[in-house]
C-alpha positions as CSV (number, residue, x, y, z in Angstrom):
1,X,15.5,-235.1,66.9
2,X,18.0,-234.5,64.3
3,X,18.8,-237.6,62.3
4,X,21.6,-239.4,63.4
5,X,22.2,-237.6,66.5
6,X,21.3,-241.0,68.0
7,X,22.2,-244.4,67.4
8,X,18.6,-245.9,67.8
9,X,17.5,-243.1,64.7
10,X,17.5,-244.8,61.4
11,X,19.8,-243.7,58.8
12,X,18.7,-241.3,55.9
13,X,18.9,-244.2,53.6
14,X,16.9,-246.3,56.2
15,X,14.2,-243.7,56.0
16,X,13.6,-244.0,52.3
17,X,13.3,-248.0,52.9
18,X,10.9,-247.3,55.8
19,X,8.9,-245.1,53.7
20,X,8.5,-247.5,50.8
21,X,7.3,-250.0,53.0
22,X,4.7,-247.7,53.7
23,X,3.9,-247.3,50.6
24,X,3.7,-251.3,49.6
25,X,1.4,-251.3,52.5
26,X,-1.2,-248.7,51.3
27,X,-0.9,-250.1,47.6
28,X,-1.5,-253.5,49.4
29,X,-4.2,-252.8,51.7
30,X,-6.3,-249.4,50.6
31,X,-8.3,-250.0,47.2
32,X,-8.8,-245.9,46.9
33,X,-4.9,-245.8,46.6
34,X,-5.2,-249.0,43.6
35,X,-7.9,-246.9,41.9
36,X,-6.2,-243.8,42.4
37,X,-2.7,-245.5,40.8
38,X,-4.7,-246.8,38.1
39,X,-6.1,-243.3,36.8
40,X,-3.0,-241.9,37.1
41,X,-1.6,-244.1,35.0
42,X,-4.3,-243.7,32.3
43,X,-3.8,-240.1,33.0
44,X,0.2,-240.5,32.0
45,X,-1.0,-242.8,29.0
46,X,-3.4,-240.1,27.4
47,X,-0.7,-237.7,28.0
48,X,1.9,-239.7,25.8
49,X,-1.2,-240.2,23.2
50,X,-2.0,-236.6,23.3
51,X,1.6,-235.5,23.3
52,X,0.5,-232.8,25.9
53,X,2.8,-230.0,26.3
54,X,5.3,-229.9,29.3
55,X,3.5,-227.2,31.6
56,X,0.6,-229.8,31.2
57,X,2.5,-232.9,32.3
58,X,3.7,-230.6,35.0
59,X,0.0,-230.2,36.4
60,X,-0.7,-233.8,35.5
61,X,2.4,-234.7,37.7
62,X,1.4,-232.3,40.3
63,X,-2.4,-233.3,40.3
64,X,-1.4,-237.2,40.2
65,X,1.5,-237.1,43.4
66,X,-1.3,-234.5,45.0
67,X,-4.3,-237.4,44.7
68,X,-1.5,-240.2,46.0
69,X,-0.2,-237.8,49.0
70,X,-3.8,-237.1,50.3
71,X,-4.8,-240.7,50.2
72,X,-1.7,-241.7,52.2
73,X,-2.3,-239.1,54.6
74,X,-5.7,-240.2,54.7
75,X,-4.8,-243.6,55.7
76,X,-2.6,-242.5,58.2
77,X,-5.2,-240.6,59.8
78,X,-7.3,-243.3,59.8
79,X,-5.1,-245.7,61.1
80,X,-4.0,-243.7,64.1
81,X,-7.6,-243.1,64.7
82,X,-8.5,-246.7,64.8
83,X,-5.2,-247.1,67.4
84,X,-6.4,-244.1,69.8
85,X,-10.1,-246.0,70.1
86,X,-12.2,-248.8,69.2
87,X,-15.2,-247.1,70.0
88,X,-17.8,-245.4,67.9
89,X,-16.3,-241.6,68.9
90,X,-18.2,-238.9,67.3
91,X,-14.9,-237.2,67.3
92,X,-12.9,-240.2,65.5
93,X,-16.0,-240.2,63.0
94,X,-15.5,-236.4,62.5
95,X,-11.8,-237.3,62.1
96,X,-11.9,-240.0,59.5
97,X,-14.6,-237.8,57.4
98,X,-12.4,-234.6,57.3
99,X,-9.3,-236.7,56.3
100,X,-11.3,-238.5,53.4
101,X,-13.1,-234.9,52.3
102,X,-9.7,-233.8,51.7
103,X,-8.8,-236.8,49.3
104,X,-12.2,-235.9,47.8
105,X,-11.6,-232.6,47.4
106,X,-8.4,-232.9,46.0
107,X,-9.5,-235.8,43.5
108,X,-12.4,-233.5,42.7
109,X,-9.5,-230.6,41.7
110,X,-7.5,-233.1,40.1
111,X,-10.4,-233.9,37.4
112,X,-11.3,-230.3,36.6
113,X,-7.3,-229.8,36.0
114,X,-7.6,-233.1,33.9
115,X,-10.4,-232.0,31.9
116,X,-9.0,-228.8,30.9
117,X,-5.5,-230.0,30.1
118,X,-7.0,-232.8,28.1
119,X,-10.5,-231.2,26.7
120,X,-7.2,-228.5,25.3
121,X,-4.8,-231.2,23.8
122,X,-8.0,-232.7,21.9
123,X,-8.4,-229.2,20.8
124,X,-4.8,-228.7,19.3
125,X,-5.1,-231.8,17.4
């Protein structure tokens, strides 16, 4: 549907509300996402201490909105699982695992890109 072709479709700027809503809710009620939000921010702080270079806040940034995307997608996932069935499902368990390996594998990149922009800055000192 193309947004605003109907009069029951919210409005572009209704979108943006509905989508930090969304967020509120993860911050709210996931503790991955609080932990996540957390190490970013110590991530940004070490950056401003380190005065890293601006390719490296670029794959800070990158790494940091990456972590935050997969865990959001993650709890959708999960949360649309949960709706579709109550019941122990092998399938709903194979679900929920491959959506949370993909925040884990993308954390797990995020660190190594971590390390070696920050192991570098503590060389340049």
């Amino acid at each position: 549907m193309i947004p605003g072709s109907n009069k029951e479709h919210p409005t572009f700027l209704r979108s943006f509300a509905y989508a930090f809503e969304g967020f509120k809710t993860a911050v709210a009620t996931e503790r991955n996402i609080k932990v996540q939000l957390c190490v970013g921010a110590a991530a940004v702080v070490a950056g401003i201490v380190l005065r890293i270079d601006a390719l490296s806040w670029v794959l800070i940034t990158l790494c940091i909105g990456l972590v935050i995307f997969g865990e959001l997608v993650n709890t959708s996932i999960e949360a649309i699982v949960d709706l579709a069935t109550q019941e122990l499902h092998p399938l709903a368990k194979r679900a929920k695992d491959i959506a949370a390996a993909s925040v884990f594998t993308l954390s797990v990149t995020a660190a190594i890109v971590g390390l070696i922009v920050f192991i570098r800055a503590f060389t340049l000192l």
